[in-house]
ZAMARGU-4260 file (C-alpha; in steps of 0.2 Angstrom, whole numbers, plus 5000, padded with zeros to 4 digits):
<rodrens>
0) 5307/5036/5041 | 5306/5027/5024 | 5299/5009/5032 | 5286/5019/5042 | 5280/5030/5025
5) 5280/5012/5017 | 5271/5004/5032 | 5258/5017/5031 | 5254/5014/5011 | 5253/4993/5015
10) 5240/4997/5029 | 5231/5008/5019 | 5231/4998/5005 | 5225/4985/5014 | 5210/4994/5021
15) 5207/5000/5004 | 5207/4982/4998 | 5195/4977/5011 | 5185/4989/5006 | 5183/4984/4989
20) 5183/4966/4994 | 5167/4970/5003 | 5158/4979/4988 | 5160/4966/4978 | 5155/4952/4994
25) 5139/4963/4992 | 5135/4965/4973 | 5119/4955/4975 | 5113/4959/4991 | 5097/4967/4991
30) 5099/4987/4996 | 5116/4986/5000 | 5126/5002/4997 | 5146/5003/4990 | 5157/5011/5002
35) 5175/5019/4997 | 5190/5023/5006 | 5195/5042/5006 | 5214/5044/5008 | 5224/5058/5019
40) 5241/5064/5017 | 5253/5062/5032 | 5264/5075/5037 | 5277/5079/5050 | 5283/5098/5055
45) 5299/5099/5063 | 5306/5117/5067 | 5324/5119/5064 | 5330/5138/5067 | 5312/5147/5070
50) 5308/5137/5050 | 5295/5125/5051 | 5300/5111/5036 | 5284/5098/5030 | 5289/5082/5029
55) 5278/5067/5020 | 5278/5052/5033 | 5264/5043/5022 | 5247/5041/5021 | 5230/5037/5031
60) 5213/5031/5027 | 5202/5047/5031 | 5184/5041/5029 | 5175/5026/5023 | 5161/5034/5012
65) 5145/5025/5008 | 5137/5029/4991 | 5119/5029/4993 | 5112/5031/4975 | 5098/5023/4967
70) 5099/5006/4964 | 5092/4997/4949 | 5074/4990/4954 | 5072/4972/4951 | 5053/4963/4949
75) 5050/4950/4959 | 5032/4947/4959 | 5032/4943/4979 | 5017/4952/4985 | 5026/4959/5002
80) 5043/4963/4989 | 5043/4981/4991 | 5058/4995/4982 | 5062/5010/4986 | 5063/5022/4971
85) 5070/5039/4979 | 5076/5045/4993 | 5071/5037/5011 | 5075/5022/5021 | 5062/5009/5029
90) 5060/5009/5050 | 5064/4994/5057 | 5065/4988/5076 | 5077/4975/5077 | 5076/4961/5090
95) 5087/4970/5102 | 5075/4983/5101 | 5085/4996/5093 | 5080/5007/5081 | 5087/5004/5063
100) 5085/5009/5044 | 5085/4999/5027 | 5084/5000/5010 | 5081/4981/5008 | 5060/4978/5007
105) 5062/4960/5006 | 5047/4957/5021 | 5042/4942/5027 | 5025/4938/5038 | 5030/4928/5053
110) 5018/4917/5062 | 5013/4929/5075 | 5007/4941/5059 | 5021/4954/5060 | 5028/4961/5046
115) 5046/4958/5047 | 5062/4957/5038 | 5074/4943/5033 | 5084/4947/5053 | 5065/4945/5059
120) 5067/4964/5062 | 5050/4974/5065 | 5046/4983/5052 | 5035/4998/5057 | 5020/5010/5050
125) 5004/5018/5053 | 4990/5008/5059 | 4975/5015/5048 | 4956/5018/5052 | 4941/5013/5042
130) 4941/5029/5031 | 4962/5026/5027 | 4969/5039/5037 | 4982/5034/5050 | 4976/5031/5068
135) 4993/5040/5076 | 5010/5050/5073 | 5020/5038/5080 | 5024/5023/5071 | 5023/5006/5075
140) 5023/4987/5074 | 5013/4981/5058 | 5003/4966/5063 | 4992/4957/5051 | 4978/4947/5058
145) 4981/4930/5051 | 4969/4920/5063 | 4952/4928/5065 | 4942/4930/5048 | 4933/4947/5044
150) 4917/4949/5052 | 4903/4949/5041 | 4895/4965/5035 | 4875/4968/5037 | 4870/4973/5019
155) 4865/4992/5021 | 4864/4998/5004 | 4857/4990/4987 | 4860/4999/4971 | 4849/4995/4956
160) 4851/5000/4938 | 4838/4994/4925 | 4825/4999/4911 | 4807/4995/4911 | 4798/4993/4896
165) 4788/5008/4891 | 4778/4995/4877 | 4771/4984/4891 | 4755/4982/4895 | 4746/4985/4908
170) 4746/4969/4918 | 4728/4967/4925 | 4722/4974/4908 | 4732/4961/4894 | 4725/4946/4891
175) 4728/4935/4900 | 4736/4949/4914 | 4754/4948/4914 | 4762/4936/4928 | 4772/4944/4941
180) 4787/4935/4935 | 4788/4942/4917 | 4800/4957/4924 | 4808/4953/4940 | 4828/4950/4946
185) 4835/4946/4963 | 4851/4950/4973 | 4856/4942/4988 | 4858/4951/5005 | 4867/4948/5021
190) 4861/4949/5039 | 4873/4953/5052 | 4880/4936/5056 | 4883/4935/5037 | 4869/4922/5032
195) 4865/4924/5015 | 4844/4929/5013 | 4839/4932/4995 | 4827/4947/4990 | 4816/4946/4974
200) 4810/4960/4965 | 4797/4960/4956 | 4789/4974/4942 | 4772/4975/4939 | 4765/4987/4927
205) 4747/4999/4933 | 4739/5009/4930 | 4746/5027/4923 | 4741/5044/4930 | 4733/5058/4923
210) 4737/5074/4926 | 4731/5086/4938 | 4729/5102/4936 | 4735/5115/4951 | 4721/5121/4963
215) 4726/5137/4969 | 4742/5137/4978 | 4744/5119/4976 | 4755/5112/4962 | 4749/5102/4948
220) 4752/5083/4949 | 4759/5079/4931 | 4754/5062/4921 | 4765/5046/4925 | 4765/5028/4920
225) 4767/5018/4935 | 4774/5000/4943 | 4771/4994/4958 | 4787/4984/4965 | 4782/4967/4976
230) 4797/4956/4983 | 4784/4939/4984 | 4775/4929/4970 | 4761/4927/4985 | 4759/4940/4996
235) 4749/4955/4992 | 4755/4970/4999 | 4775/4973/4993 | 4789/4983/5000 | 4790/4991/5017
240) 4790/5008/5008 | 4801/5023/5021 | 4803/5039/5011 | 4810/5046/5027 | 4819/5040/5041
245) 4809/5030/5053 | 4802/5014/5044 | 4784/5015/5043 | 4776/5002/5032 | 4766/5005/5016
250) 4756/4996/5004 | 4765/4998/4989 | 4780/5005/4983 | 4775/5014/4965 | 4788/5018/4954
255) 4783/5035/4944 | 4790/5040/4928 | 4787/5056/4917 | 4783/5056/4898 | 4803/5055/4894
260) 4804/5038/4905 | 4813/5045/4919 | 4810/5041/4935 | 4796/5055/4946 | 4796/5046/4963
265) 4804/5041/4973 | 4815/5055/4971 | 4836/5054/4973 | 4833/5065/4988 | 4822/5050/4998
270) 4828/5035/4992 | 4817/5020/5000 | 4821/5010/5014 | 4817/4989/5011 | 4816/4977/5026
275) 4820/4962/5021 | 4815/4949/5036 | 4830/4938/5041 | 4826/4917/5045 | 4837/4919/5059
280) 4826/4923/5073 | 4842/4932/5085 | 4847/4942/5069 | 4837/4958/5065 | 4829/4959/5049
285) 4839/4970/5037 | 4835/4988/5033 | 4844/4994/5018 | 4842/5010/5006 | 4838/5004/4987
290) 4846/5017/4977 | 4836/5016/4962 | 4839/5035/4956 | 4845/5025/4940 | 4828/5015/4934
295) 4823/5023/4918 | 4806/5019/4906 | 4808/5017/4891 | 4806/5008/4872 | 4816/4995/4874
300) 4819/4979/4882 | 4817/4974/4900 | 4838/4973/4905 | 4848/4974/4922 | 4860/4983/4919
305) 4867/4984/4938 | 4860/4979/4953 | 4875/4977/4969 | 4873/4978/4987 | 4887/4980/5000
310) 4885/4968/5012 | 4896/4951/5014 | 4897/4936/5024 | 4914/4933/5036 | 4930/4927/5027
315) 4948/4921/5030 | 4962/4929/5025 | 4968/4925/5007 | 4983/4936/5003 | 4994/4952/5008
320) 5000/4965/4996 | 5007/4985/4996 | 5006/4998/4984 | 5016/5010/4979 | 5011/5021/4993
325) 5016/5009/5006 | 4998/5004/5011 | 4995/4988/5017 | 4981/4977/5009 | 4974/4962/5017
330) 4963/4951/5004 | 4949/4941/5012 | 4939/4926/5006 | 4923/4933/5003 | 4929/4947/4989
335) 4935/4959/5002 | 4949/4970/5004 | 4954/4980/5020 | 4965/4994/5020 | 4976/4989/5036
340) 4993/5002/5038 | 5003/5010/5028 | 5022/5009/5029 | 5033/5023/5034 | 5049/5030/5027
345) 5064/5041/5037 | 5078/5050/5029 | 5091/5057/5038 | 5102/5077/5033 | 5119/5067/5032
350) 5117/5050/5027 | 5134/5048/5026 | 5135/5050/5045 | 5123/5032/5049 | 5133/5017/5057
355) 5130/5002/5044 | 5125/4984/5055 | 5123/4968/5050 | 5108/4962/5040 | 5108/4977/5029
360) 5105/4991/5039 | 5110/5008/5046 | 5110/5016/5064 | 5107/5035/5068 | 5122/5043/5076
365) 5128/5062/5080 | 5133/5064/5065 | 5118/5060/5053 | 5105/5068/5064 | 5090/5062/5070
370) 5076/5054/5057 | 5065/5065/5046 | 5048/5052/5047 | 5037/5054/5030 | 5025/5044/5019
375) 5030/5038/5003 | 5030/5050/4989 | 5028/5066/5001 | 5041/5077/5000 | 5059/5071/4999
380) 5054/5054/5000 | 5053/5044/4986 | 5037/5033/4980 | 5039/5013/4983 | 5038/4999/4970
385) 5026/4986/4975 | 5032/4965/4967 | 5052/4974/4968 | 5067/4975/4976 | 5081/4988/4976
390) 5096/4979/4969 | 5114/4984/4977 | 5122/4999/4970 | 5140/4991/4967 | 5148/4992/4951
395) 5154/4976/4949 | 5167/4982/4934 | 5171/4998/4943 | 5176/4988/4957 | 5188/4976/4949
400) 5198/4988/4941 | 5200/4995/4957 | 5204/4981/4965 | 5220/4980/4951 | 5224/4997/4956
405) 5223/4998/4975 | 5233/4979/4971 | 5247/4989/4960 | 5248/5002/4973 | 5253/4989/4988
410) 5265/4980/4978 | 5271/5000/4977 | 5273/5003/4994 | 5281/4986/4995 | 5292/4989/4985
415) 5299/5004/4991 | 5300/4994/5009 | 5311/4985/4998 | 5323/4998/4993 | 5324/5008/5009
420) 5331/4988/5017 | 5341/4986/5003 | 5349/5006/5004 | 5351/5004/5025 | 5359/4987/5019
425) 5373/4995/5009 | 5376/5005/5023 | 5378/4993/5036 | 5391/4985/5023 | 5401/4999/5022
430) 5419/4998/5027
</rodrens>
């Protein structure tokens, strides 16, 4: 019974040793978990006269536990580098097919555009729409459109901030009249195909208003100094003017302000509509709103002090990044960004019950239940670290002096093999 109880410490011992041999294998691996060997007692029940008498016959591995706390993060500064700061485990469809779980966000772009991992695994998302909300429940492939560039975006909306000078004269009054130049700035636009078409804007001081006083039932119309806008150094008439919905061209488009220099008409509530005519002939001209709600009068220099539009030509993809909430980010040559997917996180009652694989990962079984799916700082789950890695959890120390101990404790059980030949020995040589 003695060389089976010894028999039973060398194996494990040995397993033990393994064990170790493998956390320490794994100290540098990105997202990799230390594992530790849980030992059982072994023991035998014989009944001798209606007593049952425990005896020790040695000793049994009971469970290989995996330790799955936080690991240190480590910066990288790769763009598709991505750590896990909490609780949760990235979804992965290996090349098999099967489902599978890691803590390693070392990802990779392969040429068909799939975000994938080191084993050229899957790794899997939300595809998300134009407003950044996800398209579907069930996650899937993420798929970055490397080939085709963005499409380019008409302009639809110009934004204009400025001042206009309340000391300027009149223009057809000053000697000589002002130019049409003295206050103007320009912006360039896009039609639909992305061509760029410059607009001009040009300021010209008229004629102020006087106040009318209120006949009846009708309101009074109260004093305002007045510009006319013109987009031409030539033409006479300016702006298509639409305070409504349906275009309808105007002769001018006036800009009123009150005696405190802020702007009377157009109101915020109906911005104006511009058409600016495109040289392609298969392009429509463009029809965008010009937010001026901003443009104020008064005595101080003529100064721009924003004037955007939100139109762009096409572009090809420059680079790839994810933020902290797993969102997916295409950068494009043109200035854009698009907001593509956003990365999906699963965790799981018992941990302990997932099946390690090769290439750093995990398996569902039974006994760890099937996977809670979440978003990255919902919950349980914990937030990502975009430019990191989650290093291994393995205590490089802890497990060397282990490794002496679990090494002390098989020369141990050798060593009582040793004394259990050397007492049958004796035996034997009795006489």
């Amino acid at each position: 019974m003695g060389f089976q109880t010894g028999l039973a410490g060398l194996n494990a011992a040995t397993k033990n040793l393994d064990i170790i041999g493998n956390n320490i294998a794994n100290a540098n691996t990105v997202g990799a978990k230390s594992s530790r060997a849980e030992f059982a007692a072994l023991v035998s029940s014989a009944g001798s006269g209606g007593t049952d008498v425990g005896q020790g016959i040695g000793v049994a591995v009971a469970a290989v536990s995996q330790q799955f706390t936080q690991g240190s993060i480590n910066i990288t500064g790769n763009s598709l580098d991505v750590a896990i700061n909490g609780g949760g485990f990235f979804q992965i469809t290996t090349s098999d097919g099967k489902d599978a779980y890691t803590r390693d966000g070392q990802f990779k772009l392969n040429r068909e555009g799939n975000l994938v991992t080191n084993q050229g695994a899957n790794v899997l998302g939300y595809t998300l729409d134009t407003l950044g909300q996800p398209t579907s429940v069930t996650p899937g492939k993420l798929v970055v459109p490397t080939g085709a560039p963005i499409a380019a975006g008409q302009t639809g909306a110009i934004t204009l901030e400025m001042n206009l000078d309340a000391r300027a004269a009149v223009a057809a009054s000053a000697t000589p009249a002002t130019p049409r130049t003295t206050y103007g700035t320009s912006v360039t636009t896009f039609d639909s195909q992305g061509l760029e078409v410059p607009l001009n804007l040009y300021f010209v001081r008229v004629a102020s208003t006087a106040a009318t006083p209120a006949v009846g039932a009708t309101p009074a119309v109260a004093a305002s100094d007045n510009y006319e806008v013109y987009d031409s150094l030539t033409a006479t008439s300016p702006l298509s003017y639409d305070p409504g919905t349906t275009p309808t061209p105007l002769p001018t488009l006036t800009l009123k302000f009150d005696a405190s220099g802020k702007l009377l008409s157009p109101s915020s509530a109906t911005l104006p509509k511009i058409t600016i005519p495109t040289p392609n002939s298969i392009t429509p001209d463009i029809v965008a709103t010009l937010d001026i709600s901003k443009v104020t009068q008064y005595a101080s220099s003529f100064a721009v002090s924003r004037l955007t539009q939100d139109g762009y030509t096409a572009g090809d993809l420059t680079g790839v990044s994810i933020d902290q909430t797993g969102v997916l980010e295409t950068k494009y040559s043109n200035g854009q960004t698009k907001r593509l997917a956003q990365l999906t996180l699963a965790d799981f009652r018992n941990p302990q019950g997932l099946t390690p694989i090769s290439g750093g990962a995990w398996v569902e079984t039974f006994a760890s239940g099937q996977p809670i799916q979440g978003q990255p700082t919902q919950g349980k789950f914990g937030e990502l670290r975009a430019g990191a890695v989650e290093d291994s959890n393995v205590d490089l120390t802890a497990e060397l002096v282990a490794m002496m101990t679990a090494q002390r404790s098989y020369q141990a059980n050798v060593q009582t093999i040793k004394t259990q030949d050397q007492a049958l020995q004796a035996l034997v040589n009795l006489r």
